[in-house]
N, C-alpha and C positions, 0 to 999 in steps of 0.2 A: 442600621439594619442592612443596607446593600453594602458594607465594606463587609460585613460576615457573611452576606449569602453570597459575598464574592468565595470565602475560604469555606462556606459551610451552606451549597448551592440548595439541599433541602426547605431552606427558613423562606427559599424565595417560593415554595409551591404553595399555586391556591387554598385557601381555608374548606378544609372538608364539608360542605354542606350535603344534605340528603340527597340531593341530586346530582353531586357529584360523583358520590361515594358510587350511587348504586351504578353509574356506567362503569366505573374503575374496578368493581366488586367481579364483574360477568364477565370483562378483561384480564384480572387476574388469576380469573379461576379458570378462565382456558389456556393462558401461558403455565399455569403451576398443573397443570393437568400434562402437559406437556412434558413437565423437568422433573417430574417422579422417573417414566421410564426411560426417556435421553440422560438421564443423569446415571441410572443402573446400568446401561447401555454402555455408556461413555467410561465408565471405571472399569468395566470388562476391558476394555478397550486398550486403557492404559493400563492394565498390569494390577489395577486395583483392586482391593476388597470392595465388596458391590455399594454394601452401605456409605463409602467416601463419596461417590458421585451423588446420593441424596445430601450427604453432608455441604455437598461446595453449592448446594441449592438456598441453602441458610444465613450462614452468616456471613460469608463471600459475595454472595447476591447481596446483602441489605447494607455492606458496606459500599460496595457498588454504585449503588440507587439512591444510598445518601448524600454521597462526595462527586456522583458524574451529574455535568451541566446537561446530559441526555438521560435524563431518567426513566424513559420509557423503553431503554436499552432492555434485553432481557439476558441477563451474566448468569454463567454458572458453566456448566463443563460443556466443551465444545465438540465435537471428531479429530478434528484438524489438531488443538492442542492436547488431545488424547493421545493421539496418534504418535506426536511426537517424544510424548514422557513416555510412552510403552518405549518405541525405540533407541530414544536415547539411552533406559536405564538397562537395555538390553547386554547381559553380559558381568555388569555390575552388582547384580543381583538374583534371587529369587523372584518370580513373579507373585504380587500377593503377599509376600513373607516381610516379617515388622523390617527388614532391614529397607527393603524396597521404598514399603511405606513412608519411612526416615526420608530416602532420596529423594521422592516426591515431594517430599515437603519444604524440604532446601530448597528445590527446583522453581517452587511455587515461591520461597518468600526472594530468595534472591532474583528471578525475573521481576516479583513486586518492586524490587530496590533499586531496580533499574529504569521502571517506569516510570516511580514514584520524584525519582531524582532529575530523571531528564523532563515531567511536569514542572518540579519545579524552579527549572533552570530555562525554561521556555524554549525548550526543545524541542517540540512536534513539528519542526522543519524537518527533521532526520526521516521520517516520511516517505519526505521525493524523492529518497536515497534505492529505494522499492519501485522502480519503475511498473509500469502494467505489466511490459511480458516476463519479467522474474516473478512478478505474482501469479499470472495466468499459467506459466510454466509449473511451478513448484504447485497450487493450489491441483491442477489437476494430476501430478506425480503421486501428490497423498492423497487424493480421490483411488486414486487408483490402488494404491497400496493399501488402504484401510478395504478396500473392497475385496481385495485378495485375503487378509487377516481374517477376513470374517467368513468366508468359504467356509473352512471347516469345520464353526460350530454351527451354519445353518444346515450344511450335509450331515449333522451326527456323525463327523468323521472318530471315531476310534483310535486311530494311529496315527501317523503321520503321511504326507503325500509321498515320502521315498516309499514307504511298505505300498503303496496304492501302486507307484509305478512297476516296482518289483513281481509281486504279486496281486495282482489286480484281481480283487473278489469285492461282491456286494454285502459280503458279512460287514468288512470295515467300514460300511456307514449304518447309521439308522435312519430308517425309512419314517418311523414316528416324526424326527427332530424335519428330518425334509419335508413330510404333510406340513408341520407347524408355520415352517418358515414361510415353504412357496405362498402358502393358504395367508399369513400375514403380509408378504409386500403385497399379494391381489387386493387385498383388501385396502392397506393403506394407498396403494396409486387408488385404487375405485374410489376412497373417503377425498383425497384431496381433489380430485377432477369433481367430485360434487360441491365440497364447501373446506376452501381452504383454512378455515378457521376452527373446523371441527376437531376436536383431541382427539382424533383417532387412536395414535400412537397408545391413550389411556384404555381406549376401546377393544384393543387388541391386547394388552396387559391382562385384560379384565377377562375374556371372553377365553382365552389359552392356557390362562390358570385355572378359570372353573372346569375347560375340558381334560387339563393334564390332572385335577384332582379326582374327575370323577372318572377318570381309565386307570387311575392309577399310575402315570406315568412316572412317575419317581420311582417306586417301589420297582420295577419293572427295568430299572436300571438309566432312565434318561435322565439326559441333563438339564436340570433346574436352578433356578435361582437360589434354593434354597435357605437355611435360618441367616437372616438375616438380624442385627444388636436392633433393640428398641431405644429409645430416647436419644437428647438431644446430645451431638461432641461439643465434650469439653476442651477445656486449654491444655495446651500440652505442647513442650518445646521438643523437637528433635534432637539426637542425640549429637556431638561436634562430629564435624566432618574431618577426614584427615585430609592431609592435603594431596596426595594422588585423586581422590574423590572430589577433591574442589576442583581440579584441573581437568577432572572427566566431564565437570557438567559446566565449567565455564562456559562452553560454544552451544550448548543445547541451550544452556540459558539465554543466551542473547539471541539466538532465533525464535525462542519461544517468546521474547518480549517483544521482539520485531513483529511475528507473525503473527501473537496475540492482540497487536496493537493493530493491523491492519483489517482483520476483525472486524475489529472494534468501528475503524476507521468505515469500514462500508457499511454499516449498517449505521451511525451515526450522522453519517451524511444525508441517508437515504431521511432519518426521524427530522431532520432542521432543513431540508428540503421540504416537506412537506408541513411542516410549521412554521417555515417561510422567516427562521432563524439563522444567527449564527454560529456554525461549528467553533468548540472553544477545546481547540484537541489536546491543548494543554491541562486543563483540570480534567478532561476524561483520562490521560497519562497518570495525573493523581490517582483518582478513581479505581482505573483499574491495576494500579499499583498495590493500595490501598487493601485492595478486594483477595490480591495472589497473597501476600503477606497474608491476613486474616485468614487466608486457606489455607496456608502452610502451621499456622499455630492452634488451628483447630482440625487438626487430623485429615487433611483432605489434600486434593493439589488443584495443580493451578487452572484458573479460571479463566473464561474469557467473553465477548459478548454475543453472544448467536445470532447472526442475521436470521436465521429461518424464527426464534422463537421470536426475536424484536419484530419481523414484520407483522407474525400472526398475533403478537400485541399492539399494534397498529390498527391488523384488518379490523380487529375485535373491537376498536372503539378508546383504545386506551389516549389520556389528554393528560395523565401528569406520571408522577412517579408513584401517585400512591396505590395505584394497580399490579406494578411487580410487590409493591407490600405486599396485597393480598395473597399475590402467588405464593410470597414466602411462610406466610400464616399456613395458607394450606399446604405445606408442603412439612410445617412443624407438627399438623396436625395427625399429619398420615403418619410421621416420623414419632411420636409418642402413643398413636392408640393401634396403627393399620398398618404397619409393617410386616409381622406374619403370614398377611394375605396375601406378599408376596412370594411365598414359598413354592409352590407350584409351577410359578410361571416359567414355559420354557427357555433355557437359553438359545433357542433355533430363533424364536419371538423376538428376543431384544437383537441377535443380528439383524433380524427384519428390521425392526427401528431404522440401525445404524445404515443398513446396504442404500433403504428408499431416502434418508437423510442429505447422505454423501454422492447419491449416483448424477444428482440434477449439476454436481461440478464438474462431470466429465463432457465436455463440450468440445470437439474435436476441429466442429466449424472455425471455432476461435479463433485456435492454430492458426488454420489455411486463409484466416482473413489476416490474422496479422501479417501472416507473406504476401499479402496482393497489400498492404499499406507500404512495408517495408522486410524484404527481403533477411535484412541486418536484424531488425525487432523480431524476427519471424526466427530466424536462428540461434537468437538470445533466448527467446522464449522453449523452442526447440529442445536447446543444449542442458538446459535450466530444468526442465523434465526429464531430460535420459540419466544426468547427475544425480537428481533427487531420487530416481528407483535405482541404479545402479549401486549408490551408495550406500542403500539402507541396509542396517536400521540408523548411519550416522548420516539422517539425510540432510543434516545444516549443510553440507560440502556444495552439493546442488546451490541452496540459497546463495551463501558465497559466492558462489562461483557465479553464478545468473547478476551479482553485486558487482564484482569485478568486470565480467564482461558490459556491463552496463554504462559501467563509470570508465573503462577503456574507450566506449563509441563515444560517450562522452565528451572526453577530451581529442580521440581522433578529431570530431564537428570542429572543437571549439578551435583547434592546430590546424583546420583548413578550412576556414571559413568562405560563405561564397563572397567571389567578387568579381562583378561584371565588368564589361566596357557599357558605357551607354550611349546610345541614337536618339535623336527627338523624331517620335512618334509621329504618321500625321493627323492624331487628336491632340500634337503639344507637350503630351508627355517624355518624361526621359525613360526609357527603357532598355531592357537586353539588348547590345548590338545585335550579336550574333542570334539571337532566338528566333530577330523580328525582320533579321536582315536590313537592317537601318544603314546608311550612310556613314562615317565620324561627324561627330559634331563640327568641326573645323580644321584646317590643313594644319599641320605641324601639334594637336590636339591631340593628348592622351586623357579622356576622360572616366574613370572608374568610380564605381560605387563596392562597399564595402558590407555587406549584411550583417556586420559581428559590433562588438567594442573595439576600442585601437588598446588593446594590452598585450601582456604578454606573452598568450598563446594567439595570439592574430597578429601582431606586429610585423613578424617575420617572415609571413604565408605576403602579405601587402607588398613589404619591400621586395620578394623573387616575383612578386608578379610582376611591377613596374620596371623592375630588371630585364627580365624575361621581352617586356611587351616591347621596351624600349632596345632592347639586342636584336630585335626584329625592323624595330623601326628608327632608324637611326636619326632618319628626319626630322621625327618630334623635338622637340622641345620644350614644348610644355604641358603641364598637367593638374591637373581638374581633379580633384576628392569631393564627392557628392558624400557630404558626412552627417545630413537626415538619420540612419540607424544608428549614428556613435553617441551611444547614451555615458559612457565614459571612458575616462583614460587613465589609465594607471603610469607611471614611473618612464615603464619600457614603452611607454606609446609616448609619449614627450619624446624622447629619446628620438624614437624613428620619425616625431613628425619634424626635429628637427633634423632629421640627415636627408629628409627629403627636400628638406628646403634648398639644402645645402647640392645637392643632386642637381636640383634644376638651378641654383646660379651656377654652377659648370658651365651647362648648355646653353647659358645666358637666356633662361628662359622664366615664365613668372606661374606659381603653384596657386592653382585658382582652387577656394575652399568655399564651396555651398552650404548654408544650412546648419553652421555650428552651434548645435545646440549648448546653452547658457552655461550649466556644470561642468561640459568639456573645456569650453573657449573659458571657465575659470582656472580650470587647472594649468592650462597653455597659457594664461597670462600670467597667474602665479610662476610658474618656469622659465618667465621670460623670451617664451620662444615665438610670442605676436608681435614682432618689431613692428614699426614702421620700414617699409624698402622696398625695393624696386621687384623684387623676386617674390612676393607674398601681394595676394587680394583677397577679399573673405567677402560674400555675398549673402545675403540671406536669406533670399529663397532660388528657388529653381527659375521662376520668373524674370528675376533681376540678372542673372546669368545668360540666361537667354537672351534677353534684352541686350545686353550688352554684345554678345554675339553678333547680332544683328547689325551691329552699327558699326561701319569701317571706318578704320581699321580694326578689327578686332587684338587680336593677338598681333603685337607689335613690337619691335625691337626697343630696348631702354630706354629713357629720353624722349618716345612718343606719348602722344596723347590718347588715352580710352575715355569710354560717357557710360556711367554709371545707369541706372533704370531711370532713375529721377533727375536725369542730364545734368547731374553736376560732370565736370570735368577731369581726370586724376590724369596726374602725370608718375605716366609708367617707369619711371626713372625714380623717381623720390617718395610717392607714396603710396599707402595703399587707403583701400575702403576701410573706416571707421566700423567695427564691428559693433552694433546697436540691437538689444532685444528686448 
């Protein structure tokens, strides 16, 4: 049984008893209360016919909920990856029109096929590749841009904003569709500062369609949800794609798997935080691979997991996955008898949804902290927002680009790594020379420590600094690697620990190495670069360094004698310390 609830993580959820059911029952009826109007909402959004964003509430959700190790996720259509299938298929299509629809559904199964494949390659490393400020950047870019998208069906704009600037009249809105909306976000902020658990969003569906039916507003010319298909989607494959049209949504796809997956990733951490689990980002990568596939073949697009409805499944009490079941029951239920009932409602209302959904991303504070952490992260994050709106509707170029600059600071760190000189403290420590204003350790004494690995993007930055220090100091002669942070060596750090070696028998001097931890000092004996000899000593801790310090001679010409911490005796001429750990 657990080698299947490994591949089939459902078979591991508690046995439904009465008392389970019924807390899981009054949790799924307030998240599925939730994904009727976010999901009408969210298809507006992307370009869809209304009815697909109840459709990806269905059977994308329950594929979802059966294959993710966080079951209490609550999947189905999101703003964020709404946002992006509008604008990516911008251009390539009709909005709405079955070719679109097609696009969407590629969109939805190849991002699946990307998830699905790097789940099951144990991929969910690729993750880190998303630093915070490309996330904070781009997340508030499409806050921002879905908030602008949605302007002009909560104004009853008429036309478009060039006729508005041109000729500016109050004919080109409806004053109806602005009551609707201002009158629903008052209400949804008023609903959530009372109980954030409460379906308002359903509350306001409910209450905007009984008033648009009983004014008349449809007839009168406003804009409604109107007839919506009854029953459940079926299967259906899209039609092939040519290959200019593979080539168009290659890049959308792979940011909508990235950014679907990150999603995913904050609100599943947020569930096994709180269940004091652990995240297995891998089968959620199945999961929600799993779930975009099953959207693309059942008429809908791609899916992904909503931190807002996952946590008000949380607030509610939800403890296994069989509470998004129930959402989905109710959301089958509305979709086969109560569908009609949503004819009415206006589309000023479901902008309201979307504006109160999307506005709590716009956080501006963020910004200005991440420049008081780091200037550089502050400029990534920056650059990563002005790209992302600049760009749109092809706003992967932003991701990208917030990717690259990322992975540039990156390897700038890893190409100049810090490395100090160090003074002994007077609590005994070794620290920053120069930070602490410390003394040298000893006459003729170059002592440095190295913050990085010895490979080889740090190899090169070590040897101009000991160049450097020693073209200053001609005096010196010997030198000291405090090599505590070298967790390892690759190929090109053998290489340079050998030419350092080689550096100080010039100067006739001896390379004193602190601290070598066990996996480095194998790889340096595997390379044969630990001889026995006059020019090499290896210590192993700062203590015994010190200690030896202490006792004169210290640093002595070849052929003298030094005393180890535990007073053995080495002659500096023939051998060194026995590396022991």
């Amino acid at each position: 049984m657990h080698s299947l609830a490994r591949w089939f993580p459902f078979l591991a959820w508690p046995k439904p008893s009465a008392a389970v059911l019924r807390g899981e029952f009054w949790a799924g009826l307030t998240v599925g209360l939730m994904l009727l109007p976010q999901g009408v909402a969210y298809a507006a959004l992307a370009g869809m016919p209304l009815i697909t964003g109840i459709y990806a509430s269905i059977v994308p959700a329950l594929v979802a909920v059966l294959f993710s190790g966080s079951p209490r996720l609550g999947v189905g259509p999101t703003a964020l990856s709404a946002l992006l299938i509008g604008a990516s298929l911008t251009g390539l299509a009709e909005p709405g029109s079955a070719h679109w629809v097609a696009l969407a559904a590629w969109m939805a199964i190849l991002s699946g096929l990307v998830q699905w494949s790097l789940g099951l390659m144990r991929a969910g490393w690729l993750l880190n590749l998303v630093t915070s400020p490309v996330l904070t950047g781009f997340t508030q870019a499409a806050a921002l841009l879905i908030l602008a998208s949605q302007l002009p069906t909560l104004l009853g704009l008429r036309s478009t904003w060039g006729a508005v600037w041109n000729t500016p009249s109050l004919q080109l809105f409806d004053w109806q569709s602005i009551v609707y909306g201002m009158a629903s976000i008052a209400l949804l902020v008023l609903a959530k500062r009372w109980r954030a658990a409460f379906p308002s969003a359903i509350f306001i569906i409910a209450l905007t369609g009984v008033i648009s039916w009983a004014t008349d507003f449809a007839d009168d010319g406003g804009a409604v949800v109107g007839h919506l298909p009854a029953g459940l989607p079926s299967f259906q494959l899209p039609g092939l794609l040519s290959w200019d049209e593979f080539g168009a949504l290659v890049m959308p796809v792979l940011v909508i798997s990235l950014v679907s997956f990150l999603e995913t990733a904050s609100s599943a951490q947020v569930e096994h935080q709180q269940a004091g689990t652990r995240w297995n980002e891998n089968q959620d990568l199945v999961a929600q691979g799993l779930s975009k596939i099953s959207a693309g073949l059942f008429g809908s697009f791609a899916t992904s997991a909503s931190f807002s409805r996952s946590a008000v499944n949380l607030l509610a009490g939800a403890k296994t996955g069989w509470s998004n079941v129930f959402s989905i029951l109710l959301v089958v239920i509305v979709v086969m008898w109560f569908i009609p009932a949503l004819y009415h409602v206006p589309k000023a209302a479901l902008a309201a949804i979307v504006i109160t959904a999307v506005v709590n991303l716009v956080k501006p504070r963020v910004l200005l902290q991440l420049f008081k952490v780091s200037r550089v992260e502050g400029s990534i994050a920056l650059a990563t927002l002005l790209l992302t709106i600049v760009t749109a509707p092809r706003m992967y170029w932003g991701v990208f680009a917030g990717i690259v600059l990322s992975l540039g600071y990156f390897l700038y760190q890893r190409l100049h790594p810090r490395i100090i000189e160090v003074g002994q403290h007077p609590d005994g420590s070794l620290r920053d020379r120069n930070l602490w204003q410390l003394p040298p350790l000893a006459p003729g004494l170059l002592a440095l420590r190295m913050d990085a690995e010895l490979d080889f993007g740090s190899a090169s930055a070590l040897e101009r600094r000991i160049g450097d220090e020693w073209a200053l100091r001609p005096e010196t002669h010997h030198l000291c690697l405090l090599a505590q942070p070298i967790n390892r060596i690759d190929v090109t750090g053998v290489e340079t620990f050998v030419r350092l070696q080689l550096l100080v028998a010039k100067r006739s001097g001896v390379l004193h190495v602190v601290g070598l931890k066990l996996p480095a000092e194998q790889v340096l004996l595997r390379a044969g670069a630990l001889h026995r000899g006059p020019h090499l000593r290896l210590y192993r801790t700062d203590a015994e360094f010190l200690a030896a310090l202490a006792l004169p001679p210290f640093i002595s010409r070849p052929g003298s004698t030094s005393v180890t911490s535990d007073g053995a005796k080495v002659d500096a001429g023939a051998a060194t310390i026995e590396p022991t750990h």
